[in-house]
mmCIF file of the N, C-alpha and C atoms, coordinates in Angstrom:
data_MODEL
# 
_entry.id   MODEL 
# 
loop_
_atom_site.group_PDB 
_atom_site.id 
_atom_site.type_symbol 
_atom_site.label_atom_id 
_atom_site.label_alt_id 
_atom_site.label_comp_id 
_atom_site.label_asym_id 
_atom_site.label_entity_id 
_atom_site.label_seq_id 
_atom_site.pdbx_PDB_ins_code 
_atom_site.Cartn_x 
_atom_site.Cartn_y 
_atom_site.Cartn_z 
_atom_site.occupancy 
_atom_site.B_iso_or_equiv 
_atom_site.pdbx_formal_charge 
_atom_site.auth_seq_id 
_atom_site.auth_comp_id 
_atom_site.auth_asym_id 
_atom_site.auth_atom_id 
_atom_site.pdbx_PDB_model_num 
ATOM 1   N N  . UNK A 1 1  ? 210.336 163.916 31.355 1.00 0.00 ? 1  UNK A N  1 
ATOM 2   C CA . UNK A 1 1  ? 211.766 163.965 31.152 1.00 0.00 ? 1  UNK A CA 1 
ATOM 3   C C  . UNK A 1 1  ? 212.514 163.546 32.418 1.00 0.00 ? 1  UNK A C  1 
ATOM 4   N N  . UNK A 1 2  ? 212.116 164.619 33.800 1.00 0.00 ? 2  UNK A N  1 
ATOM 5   C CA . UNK A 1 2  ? 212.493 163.584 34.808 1.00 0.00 ? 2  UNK A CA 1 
ATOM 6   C C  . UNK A 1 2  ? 212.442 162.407 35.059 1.00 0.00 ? 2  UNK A C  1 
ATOM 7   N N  . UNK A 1 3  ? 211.395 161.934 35.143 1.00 0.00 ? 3  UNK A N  1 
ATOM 8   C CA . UNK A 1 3  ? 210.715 160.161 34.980 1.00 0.00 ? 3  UNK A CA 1 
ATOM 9   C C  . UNK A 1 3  ? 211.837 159.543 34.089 1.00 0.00 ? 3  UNK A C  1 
ATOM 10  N N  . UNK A 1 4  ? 212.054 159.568 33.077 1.00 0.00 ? 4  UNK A N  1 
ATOM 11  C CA . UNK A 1 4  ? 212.752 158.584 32.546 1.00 0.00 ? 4  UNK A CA 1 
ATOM 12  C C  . UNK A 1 4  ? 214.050 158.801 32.796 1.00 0.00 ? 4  UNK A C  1 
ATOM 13  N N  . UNK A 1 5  ? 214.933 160.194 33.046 1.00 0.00 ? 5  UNK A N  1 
ATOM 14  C CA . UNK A 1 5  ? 216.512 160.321 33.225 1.00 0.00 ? 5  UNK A CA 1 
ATOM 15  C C  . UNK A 1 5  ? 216.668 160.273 34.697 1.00 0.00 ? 5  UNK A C  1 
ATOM 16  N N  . UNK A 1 6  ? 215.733 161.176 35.595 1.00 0.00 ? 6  UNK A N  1 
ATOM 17  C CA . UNK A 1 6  ? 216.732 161.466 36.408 1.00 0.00 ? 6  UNK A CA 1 
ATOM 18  C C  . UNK A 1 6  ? 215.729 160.550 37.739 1.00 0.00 ? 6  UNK A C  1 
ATOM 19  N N  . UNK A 1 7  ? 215.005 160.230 37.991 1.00 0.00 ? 7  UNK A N  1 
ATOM 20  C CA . UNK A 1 7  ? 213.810 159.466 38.796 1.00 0.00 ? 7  UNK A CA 1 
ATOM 21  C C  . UNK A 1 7  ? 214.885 157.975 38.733 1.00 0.00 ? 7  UNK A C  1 
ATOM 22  N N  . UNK A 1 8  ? 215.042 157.333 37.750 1.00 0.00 ? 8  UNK A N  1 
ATOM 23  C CA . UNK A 1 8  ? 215.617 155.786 37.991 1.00 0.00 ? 8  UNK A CA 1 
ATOM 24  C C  . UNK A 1 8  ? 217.197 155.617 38.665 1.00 0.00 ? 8  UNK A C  1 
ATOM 25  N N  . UNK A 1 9  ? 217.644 157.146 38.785 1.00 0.00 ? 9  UNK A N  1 
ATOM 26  C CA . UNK A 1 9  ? 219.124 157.007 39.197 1.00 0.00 ? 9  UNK A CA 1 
ATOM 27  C C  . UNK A 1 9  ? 219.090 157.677 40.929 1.00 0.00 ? 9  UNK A C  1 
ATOM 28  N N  . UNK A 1 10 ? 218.250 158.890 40.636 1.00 0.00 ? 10 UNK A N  1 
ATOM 29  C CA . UNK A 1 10 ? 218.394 159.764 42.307 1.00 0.00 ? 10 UNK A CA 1 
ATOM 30  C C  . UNK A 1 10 ? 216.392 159.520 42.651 1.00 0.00 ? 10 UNK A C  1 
ATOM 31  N N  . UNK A 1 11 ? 216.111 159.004 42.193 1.00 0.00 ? 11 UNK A N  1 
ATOM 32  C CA . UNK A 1 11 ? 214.388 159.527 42.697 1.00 0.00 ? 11 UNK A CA 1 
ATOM 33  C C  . UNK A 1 11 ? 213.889 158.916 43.920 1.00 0.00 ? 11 UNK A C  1 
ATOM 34  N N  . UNK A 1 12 ? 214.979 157.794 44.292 1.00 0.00 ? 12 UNK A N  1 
ATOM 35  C CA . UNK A 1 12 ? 214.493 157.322 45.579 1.00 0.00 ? 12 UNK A CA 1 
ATOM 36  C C  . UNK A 1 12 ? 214.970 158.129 46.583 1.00 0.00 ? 12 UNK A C  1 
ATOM 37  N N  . UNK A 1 13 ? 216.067 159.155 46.538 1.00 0.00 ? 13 UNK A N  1 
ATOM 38  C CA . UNK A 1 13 ? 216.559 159.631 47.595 1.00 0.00 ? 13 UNK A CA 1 
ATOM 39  C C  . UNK A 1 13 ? 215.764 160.710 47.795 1.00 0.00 ? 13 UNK A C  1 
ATOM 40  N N  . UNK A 1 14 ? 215.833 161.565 49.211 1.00 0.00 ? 14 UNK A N  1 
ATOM 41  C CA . UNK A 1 14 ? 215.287 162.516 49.288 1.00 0.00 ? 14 UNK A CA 1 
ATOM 42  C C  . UNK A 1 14 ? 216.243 163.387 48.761 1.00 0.00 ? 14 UNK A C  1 
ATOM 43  N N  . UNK A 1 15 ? 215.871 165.309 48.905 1.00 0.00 ? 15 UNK A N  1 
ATOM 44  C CA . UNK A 1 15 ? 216.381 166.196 48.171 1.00 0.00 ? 15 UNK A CA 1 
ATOM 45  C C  . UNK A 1 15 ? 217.441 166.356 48.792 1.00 0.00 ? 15 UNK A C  1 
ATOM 46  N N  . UNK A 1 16 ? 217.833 166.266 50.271 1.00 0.00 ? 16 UNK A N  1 
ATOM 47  C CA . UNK A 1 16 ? 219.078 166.098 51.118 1.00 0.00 ? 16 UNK A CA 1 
ATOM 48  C C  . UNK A 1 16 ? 220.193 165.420 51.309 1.00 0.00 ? 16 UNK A C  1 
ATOM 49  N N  . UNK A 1 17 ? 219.440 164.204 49.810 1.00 0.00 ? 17 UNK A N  1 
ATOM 50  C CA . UNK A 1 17 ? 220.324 163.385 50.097 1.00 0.00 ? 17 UNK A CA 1 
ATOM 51  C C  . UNK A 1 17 ? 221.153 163.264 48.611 1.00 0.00 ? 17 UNK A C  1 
ATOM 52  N N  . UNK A 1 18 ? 220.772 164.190 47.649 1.00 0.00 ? 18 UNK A N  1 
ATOM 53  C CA . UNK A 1 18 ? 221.314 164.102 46.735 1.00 0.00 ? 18 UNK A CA 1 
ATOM 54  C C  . UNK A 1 18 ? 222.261 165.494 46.967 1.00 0.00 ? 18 UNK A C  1 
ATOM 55  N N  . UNK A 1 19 ? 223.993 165.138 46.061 1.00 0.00 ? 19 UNK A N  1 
ATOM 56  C CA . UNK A 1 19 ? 224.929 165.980 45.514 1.00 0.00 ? 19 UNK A CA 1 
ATOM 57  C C  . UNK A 1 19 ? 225.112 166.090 44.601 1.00 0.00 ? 19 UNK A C  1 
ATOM 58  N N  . UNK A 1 20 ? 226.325 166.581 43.948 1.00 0.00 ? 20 UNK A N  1 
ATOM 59  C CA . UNK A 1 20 ? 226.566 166.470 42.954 1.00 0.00 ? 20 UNK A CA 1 
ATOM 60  C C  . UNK A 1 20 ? 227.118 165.944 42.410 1.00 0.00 ? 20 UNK A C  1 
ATOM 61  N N  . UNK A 1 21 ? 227.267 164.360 42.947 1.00 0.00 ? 21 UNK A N  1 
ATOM 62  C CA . UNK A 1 21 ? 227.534 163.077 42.058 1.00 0.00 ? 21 UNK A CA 1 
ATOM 63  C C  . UNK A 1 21 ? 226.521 162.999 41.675 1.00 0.00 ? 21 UNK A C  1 
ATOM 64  N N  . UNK A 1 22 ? 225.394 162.761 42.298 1.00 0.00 ? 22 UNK A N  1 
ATOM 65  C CA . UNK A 1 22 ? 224.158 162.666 42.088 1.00 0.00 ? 22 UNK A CA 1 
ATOM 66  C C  . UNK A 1 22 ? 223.503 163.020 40.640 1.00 0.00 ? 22 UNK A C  1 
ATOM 67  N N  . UNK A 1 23 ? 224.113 164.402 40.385 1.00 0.00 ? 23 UNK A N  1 
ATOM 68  C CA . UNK A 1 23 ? 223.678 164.898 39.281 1.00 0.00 ? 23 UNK A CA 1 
ATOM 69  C C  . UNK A 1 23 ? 224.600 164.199 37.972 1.00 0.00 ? 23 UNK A C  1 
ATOM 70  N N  . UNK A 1 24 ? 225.801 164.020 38.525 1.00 0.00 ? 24 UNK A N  1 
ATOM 71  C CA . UNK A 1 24 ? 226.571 164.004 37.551 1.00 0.00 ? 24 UNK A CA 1 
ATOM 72  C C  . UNK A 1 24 ? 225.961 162.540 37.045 1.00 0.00 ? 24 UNK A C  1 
ATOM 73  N N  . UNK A 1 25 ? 225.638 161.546 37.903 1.00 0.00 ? 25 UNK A N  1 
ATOM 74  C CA . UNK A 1 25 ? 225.374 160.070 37.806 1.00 0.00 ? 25 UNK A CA 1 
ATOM 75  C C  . UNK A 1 25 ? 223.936 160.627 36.686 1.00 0.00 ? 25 UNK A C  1 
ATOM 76  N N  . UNK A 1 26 ? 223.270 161.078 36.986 1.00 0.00 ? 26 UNK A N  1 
ATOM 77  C CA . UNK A 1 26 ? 221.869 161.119 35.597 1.00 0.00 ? 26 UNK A CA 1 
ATOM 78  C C  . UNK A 1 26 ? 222.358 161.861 34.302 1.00 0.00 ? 26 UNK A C  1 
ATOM 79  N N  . UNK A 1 27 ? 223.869 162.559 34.358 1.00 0.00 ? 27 UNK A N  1 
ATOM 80  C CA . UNK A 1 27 ? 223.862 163.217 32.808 1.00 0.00 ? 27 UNK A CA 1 
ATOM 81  C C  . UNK A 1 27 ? 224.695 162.533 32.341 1.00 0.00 ? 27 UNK A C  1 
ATOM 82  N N  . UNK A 1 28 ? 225.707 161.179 32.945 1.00 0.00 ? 28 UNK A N  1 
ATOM 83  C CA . UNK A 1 28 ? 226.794 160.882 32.286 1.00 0.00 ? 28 UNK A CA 1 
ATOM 84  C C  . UNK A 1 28 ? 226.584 159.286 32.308 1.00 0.00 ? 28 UNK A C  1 
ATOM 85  N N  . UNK A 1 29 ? 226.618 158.561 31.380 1.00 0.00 ? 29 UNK A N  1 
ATOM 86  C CA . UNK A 1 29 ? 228.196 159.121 30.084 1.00 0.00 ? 29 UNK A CA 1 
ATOM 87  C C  . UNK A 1 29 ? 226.993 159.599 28.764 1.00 0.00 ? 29 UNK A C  1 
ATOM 88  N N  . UNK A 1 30 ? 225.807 158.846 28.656 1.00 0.00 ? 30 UNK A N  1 
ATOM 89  C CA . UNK A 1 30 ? 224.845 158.519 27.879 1.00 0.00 ? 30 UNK A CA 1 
ATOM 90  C C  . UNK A 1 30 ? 224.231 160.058 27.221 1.00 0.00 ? 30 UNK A C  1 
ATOM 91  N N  . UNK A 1 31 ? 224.056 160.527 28.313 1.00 0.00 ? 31 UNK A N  1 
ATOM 92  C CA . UNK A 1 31 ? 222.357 161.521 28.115 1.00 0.00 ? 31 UNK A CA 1 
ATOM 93  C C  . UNK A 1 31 ? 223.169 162.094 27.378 1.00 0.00 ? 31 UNK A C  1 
ATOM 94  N N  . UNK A 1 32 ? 224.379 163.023 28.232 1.00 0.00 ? 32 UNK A N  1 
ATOM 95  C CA . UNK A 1 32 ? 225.427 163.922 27.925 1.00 0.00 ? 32 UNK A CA 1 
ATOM 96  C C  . UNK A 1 32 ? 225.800 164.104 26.629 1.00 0.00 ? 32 UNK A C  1 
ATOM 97  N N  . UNK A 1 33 ? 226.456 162.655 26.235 1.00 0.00 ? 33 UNK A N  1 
ATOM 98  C CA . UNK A 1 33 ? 227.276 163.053 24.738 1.00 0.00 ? 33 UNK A CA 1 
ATOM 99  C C  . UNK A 1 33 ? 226.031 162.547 23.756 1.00 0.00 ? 33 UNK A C  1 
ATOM 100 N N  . UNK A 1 34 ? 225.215 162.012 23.998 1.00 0.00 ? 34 UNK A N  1 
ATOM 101 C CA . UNK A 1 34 ? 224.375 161.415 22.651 1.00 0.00 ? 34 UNK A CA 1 
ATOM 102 C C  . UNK A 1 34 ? 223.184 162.279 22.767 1.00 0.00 ? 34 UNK A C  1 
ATOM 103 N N  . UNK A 1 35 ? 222.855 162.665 23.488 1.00 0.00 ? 35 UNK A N  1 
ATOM 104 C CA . UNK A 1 35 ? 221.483 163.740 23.803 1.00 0.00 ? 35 UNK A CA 1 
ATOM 105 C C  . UNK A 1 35 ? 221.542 164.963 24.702 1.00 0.00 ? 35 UNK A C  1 
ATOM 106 N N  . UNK A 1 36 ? 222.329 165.948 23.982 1.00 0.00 ? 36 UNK A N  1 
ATOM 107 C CA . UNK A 1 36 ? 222.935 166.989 24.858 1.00 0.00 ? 36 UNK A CA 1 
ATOM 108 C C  . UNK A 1 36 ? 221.899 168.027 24.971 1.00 0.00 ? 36 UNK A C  1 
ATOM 109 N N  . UNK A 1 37 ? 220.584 168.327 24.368 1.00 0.00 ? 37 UNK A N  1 
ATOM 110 C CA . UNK A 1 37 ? 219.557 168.933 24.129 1.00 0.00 ? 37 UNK A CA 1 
ATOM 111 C C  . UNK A 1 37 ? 218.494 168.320 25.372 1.00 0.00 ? 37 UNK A C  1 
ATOM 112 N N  . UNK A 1 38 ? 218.565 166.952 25.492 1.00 0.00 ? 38 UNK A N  1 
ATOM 113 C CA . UNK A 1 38 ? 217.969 166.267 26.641 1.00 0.00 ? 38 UNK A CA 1 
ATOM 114 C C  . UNK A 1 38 ? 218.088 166.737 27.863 1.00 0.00 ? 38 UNK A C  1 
ATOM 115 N N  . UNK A 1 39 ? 219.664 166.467 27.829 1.00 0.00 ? 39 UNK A N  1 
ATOM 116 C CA . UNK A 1 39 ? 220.636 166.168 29.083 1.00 0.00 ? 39 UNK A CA 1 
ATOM 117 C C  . UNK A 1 39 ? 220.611 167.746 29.418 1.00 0.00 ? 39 UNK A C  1 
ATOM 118 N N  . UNK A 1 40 ? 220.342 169.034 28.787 1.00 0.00 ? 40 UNK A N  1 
ATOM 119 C CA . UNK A 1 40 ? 220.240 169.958 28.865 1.00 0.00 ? 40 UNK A CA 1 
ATOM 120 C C  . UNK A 1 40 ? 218.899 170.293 29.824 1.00 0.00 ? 40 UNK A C  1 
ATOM 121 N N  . UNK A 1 41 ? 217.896 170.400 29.072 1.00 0.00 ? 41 UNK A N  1 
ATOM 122 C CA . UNK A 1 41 ? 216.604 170.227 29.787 1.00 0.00 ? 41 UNK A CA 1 
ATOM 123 C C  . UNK A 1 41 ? 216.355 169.493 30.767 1.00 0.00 ? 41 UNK A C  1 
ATOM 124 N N  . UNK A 1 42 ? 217.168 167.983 31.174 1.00 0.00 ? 42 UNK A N  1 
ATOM 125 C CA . UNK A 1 42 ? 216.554 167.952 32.270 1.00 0.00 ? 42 UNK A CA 1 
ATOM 126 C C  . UNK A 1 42 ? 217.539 168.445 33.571 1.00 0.00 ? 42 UNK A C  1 
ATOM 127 N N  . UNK A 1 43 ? 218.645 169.085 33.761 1.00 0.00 ? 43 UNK A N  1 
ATOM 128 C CA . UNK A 1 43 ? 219.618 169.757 34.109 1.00 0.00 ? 43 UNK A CA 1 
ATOM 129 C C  . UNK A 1 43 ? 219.089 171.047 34.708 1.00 0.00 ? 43 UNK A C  1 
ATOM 130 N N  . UNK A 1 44 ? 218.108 171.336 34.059 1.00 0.00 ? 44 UNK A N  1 
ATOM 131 C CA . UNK A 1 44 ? 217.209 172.870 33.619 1.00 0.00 ? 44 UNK A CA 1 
ATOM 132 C C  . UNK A 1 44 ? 216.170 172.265 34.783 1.00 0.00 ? 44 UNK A C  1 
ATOM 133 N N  . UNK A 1 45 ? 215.132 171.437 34.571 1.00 0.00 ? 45 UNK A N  1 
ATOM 134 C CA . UNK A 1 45 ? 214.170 170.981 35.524 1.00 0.00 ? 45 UNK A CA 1 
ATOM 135 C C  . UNK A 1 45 ? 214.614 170.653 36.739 1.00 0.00 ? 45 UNK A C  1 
ATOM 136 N N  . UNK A 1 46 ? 215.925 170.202 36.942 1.00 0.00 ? 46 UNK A N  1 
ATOM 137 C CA . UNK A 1 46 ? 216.340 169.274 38.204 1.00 0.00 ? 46 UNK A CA 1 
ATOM 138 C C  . UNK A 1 46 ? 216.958 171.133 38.809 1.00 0.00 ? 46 UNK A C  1 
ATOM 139 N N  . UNK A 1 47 ? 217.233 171.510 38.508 1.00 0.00 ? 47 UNK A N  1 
ATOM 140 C CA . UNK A 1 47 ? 217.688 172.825 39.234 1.00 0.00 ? 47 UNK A CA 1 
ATOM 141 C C  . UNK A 1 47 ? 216.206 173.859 39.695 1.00 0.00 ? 47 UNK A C  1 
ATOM 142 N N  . UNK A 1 48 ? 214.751 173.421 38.896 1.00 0.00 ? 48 UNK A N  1 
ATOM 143 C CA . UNK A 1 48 ? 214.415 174.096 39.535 1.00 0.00 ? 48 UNK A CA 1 
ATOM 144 C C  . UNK A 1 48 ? 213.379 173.722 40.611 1.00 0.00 ? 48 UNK A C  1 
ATOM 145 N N  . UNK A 1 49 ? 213.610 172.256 40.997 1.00 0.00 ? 49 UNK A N  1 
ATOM 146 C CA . UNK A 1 49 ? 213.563 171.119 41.937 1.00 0.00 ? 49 UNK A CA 1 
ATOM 147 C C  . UNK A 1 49 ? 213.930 171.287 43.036 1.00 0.00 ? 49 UNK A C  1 
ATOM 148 N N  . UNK A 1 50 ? 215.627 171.670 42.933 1.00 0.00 ? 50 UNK A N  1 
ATOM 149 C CA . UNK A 1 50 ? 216.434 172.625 44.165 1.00 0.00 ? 50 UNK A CA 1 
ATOM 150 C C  . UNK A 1 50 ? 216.317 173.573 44.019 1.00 0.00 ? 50 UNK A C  1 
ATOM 151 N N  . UNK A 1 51 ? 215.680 174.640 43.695 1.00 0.00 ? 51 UNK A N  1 
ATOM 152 C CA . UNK A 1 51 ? 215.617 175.930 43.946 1.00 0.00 ? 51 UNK A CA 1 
ATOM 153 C C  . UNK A 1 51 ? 214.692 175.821 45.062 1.00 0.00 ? 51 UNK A C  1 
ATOM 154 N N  . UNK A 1 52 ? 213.574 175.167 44.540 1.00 0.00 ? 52 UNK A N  1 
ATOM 155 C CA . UNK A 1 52 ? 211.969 175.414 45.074 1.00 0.00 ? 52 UNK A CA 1 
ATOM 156 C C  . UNK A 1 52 ? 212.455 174.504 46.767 1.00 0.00 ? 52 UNK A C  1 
ATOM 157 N N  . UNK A 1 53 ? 213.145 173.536 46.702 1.00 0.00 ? 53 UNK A N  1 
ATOM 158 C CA . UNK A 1 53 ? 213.333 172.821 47.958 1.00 0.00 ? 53 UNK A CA 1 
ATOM 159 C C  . UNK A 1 53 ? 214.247 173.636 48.822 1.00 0.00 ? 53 UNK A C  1 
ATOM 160 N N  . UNK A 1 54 ? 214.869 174.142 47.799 1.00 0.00 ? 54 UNK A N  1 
ATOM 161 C CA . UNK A 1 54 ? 215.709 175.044 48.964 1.00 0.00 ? 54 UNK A CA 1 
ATOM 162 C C  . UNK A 1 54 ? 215.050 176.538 49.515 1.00 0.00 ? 54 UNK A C  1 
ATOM 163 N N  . UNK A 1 55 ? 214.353 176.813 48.943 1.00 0.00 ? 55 UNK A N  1 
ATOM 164 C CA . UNK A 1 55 ? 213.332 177.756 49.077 1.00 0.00 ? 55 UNK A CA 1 
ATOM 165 C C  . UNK A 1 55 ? 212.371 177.620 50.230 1.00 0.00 ? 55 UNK A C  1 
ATOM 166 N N  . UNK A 1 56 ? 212.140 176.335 50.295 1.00 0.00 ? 56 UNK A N  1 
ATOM 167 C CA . UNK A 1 56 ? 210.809 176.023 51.461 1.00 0.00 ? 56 UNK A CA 1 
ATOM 168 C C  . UNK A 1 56 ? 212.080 175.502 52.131 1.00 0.00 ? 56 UNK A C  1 
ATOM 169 N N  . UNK A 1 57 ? 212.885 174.901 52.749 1.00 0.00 ? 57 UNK A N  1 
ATOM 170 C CA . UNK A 1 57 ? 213.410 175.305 53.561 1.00 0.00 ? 57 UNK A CA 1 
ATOM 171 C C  . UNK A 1 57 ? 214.081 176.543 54.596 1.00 0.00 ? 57 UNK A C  1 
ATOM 172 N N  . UNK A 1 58 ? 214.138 177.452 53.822 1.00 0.00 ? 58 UNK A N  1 
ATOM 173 C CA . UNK A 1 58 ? 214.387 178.842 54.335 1.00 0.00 ? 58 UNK A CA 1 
ATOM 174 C C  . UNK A 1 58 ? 213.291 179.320 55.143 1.00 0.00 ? 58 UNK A C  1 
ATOM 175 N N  . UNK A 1 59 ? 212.088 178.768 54.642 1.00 0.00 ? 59 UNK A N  1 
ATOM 176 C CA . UNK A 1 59 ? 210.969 179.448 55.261 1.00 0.00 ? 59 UNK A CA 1 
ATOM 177 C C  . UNK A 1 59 ? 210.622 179.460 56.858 1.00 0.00 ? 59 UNK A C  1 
# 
């Protein structure tokens, strides 16, 4: 699910280097209104991407 939505828009950047245009750029205009069940889940995965990165940074 990453691989195909959110990898071709932010996957070259590192995790520091993405915001939250970033995010907004992989759910909109497409995923969002035509696949909101998608655009849901991968919203769901990409948060726990930054959890875990922000996590090992603390360490």
């Amino acid at each position: 699910m990453l691989q195909n939505n959110a990898f071709p828009k932010i996957g070259y950047r590192s995790i520091d280097e993405i915001a939250a245009q970033g995010i907004v750029e992989v759910l909109q205009p497409t995923i969002w209104l035509d696949k909101h069940e998608t655009a849901r889940r991968v919203l769901q995965r990409m948060k726990v991407v930054f959890d875990w990165a922000n996590d090992q940074t603390e360490r």
